[in-house]
N, C-alpha and C positions, 0 to 999 in steps of 0.2 A: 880576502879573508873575512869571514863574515863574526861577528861576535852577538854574544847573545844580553838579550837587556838585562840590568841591575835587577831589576822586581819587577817582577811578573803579577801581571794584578789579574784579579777572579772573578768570574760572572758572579750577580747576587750577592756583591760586598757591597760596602760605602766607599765611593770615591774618595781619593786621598784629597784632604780640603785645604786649599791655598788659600790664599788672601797678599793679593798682588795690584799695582799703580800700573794701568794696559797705557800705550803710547798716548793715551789723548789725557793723560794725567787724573783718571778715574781710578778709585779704589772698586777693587774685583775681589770678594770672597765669594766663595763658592757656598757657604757657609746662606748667604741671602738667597739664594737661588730657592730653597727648598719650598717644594708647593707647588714646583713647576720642573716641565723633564728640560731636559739640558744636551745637547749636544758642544762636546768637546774636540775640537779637532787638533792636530799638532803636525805643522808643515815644517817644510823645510825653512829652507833663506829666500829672502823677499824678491830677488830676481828669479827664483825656480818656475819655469813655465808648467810643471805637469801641477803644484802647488796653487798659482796664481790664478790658474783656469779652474781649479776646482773652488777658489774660493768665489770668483766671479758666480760658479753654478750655486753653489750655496746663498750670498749675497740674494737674489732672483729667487730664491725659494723665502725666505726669509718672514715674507708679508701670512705666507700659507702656514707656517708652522707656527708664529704665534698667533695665529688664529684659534691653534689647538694648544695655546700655554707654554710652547715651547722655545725656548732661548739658545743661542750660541756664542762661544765662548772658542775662541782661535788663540794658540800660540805659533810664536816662530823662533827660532836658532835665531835671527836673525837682531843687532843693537836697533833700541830706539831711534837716534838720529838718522839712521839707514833705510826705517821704515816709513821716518817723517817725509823724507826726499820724496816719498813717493805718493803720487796726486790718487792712485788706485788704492793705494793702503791706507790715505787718509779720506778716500769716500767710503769704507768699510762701515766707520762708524755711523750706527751707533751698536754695532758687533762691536764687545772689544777685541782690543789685537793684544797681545801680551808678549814682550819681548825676551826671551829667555835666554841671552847669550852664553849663558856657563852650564844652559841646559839641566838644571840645577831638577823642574820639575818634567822634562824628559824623562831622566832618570829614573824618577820616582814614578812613573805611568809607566816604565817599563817599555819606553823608546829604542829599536831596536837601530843599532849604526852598521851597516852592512855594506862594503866597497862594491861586493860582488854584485850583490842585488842592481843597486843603483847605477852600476856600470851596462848590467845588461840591460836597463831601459835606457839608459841613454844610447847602446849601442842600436835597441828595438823598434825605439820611437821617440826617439828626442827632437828629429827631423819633423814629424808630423806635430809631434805636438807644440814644435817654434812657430811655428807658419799657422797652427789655428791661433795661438796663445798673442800673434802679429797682428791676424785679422779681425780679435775678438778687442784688441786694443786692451790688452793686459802684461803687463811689465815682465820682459826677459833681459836677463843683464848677468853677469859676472857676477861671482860670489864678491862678498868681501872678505875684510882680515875676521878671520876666528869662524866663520863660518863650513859647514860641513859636508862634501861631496857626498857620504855617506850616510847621511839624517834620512829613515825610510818614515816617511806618514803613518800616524794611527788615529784612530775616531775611535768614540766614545757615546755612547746615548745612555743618559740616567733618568731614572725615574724621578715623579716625585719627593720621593726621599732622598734623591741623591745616591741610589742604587744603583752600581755599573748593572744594565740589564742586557747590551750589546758595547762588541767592543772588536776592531779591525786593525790588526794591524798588517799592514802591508806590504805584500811579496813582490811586487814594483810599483813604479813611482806612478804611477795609473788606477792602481788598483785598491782601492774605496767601496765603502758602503754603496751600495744602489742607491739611489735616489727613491725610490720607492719604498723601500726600510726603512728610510728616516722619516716617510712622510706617514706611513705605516704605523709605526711606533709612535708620531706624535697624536695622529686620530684612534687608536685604540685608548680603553678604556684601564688598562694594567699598567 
């Protein structure tokens, strides 16, 4: 049964502005950011392979896009000490990670939880993406307590201003911004 998110956010608004302590004990408002575009993404929990491998592709693009001004900013479902354990989510930094276990700014991004969805990519390609997520040497594991089978990704790219200008939320657990949208959007001039 699939449910649909709390708020629903809108192309050419202002990002809804946190100011949050990400895993490595850094103050993160969003609020600093401005001046520069921003990519925001929101994963699942910290052992999620289709999650982990897309942050690995991210992490790798990372040098290219502040080249063009452009920062990223990751949350997870997943507790801080959950995320410490883990030697891939603590080379992240200096991306912060932001732990959102009550899901609190989910919600507010308009995070969608869907059993259905997330079922059929696990039933589609959960298989393929253990075995890349194995040989790219990026952490798969078992949820933990409080964590959600049902947590589907969305991304976010804001302008300077901090203007949602693109925004994806995801119909499986695979399915993200292009890589070339992000890179797109960070060398154009809007």
């Amino acid at each position: 049964m699939s449910s649909s998110p709390i708020h629903s956010l809108s192309l050419n608004v202002s990002a809804p502005q946190f100011s949050m302590v990400d895993i490595f004990g850094r103050k993160i408002e969003l609020a600093t950011y401005k001046g520069k575009k921003v990519f925001i993404g929101f994963f699942r929990h910290a052992g999620c392979p289709f999650c982990n491998l897309r942050v690995h592709t991210l992490v790798k693009l990372r040098e290219k896009l502040l080249q063009h001004n452009m920062e990223m900013i990751f949350f997870f479902e997943s507790r801080q000490e959950t995320m410490l354990r883990s030697m891939f989510h603590q080379e992240v930094s200096p991306i912060p990670l932001i732990a959102d276990p009550e899901k609190k700014w989910y919600s507010i991004y308009g995070i969608e939880d869907s059993f259905a969805k997330s079922a059929y990519s696990h039933l589609t390609t959960f298989i393929q993406t253990a075995i890349k997520a194995q040989r790219t040497k990026v952490p798969i594991h078992t949820m933990a307590t409080g964590e959600s089978f049902s947590t589907m990704p969305a991304e976010f790219l804001l302008d300077e201003n901090l203007i949602i200008r693109k925004m994806h939320y995801s119909q499986t657990l695979n399915d993200r911004l292009s890589l070339q949208v992000i890179e797109d959007f960070a060398a154009s001039n809007k």
